[in-house]
N, C-alpha and C positions, 0 to 999 in steps of 0.2 A: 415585322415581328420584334419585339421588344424584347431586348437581352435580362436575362437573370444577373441581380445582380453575387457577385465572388464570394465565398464564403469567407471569413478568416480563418489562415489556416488555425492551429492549437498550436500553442509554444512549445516547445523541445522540452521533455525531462530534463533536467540539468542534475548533476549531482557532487558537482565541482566548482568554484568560481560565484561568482554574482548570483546570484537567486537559486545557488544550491539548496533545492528545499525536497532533496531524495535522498537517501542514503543509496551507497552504491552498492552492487550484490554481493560485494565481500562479505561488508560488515552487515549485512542482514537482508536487504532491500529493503521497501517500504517508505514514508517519509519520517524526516527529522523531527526535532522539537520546535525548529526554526522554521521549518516547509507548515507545520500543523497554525503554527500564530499568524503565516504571513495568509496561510487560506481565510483562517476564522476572520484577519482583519478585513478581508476584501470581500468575505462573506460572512454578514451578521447575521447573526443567527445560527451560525453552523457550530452544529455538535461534534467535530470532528476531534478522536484526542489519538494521542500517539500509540505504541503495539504494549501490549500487557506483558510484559518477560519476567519479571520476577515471583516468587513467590505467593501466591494469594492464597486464602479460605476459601476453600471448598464452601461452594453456595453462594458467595461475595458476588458486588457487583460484576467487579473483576473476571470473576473465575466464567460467570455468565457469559461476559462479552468473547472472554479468551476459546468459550465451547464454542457461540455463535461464530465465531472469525474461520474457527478452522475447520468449523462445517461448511461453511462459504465458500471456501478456498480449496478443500477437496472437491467440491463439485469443478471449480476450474482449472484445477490441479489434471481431473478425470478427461475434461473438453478439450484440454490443451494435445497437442503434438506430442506424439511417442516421444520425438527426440527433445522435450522440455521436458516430458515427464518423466523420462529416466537420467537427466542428468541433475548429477548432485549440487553444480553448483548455477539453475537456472533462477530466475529471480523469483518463481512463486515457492521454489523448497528454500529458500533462502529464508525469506519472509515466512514460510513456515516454520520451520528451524527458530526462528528468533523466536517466533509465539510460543515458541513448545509446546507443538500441533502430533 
């Protein structure tokens, strides 16, 4: 019988140090300005941009993605564990919280 060959594992979120490209759940969760350029460079093509937090227009592109994000996010907000979804400082109310979800 022939062996399967190993997966690789997936690299570690980092959010400290050398390839810090997450912010940590203090300051919002989610990734950085620095974690969005290092994805886009390694994957072209990718439309990935940073979280919406400031102020936008009602109807803007913005304001669209900012509804999309945090209708998204409730739904896994809802799948997640009692005990992530009641505590205030878990990483999806965090990254909520910054969206102004």
């Amino acid at each position: 019988m022939a062996e399967k060959p190993k997966k690789k594992a997936k690299p570690i979120r980092k959010t400290t140090g050398k390839g810090g490209n997450y912010r940590p759940t203090k300051s919002g969760a989610g990734m950085t300005k620095k974690g969005v350029k290092a994805h886009r460079k390694a994957n072209p093509g990718s439309k990935l941009k940073t979280a919406v937090t400031g102020k936008v227009k009602k109807g803007s592109k913005a304001a669209k993605r900012r509804k999309s994000y945090c209708a998204r996010s409730l739904g896994q907000l809802k799948k997640s564990s009692a005990k992530t979804r009641n505590d205030p400082n878990s990483r999806i109310r965090q990254a909520r919280r910054r969206w102004k979800c």
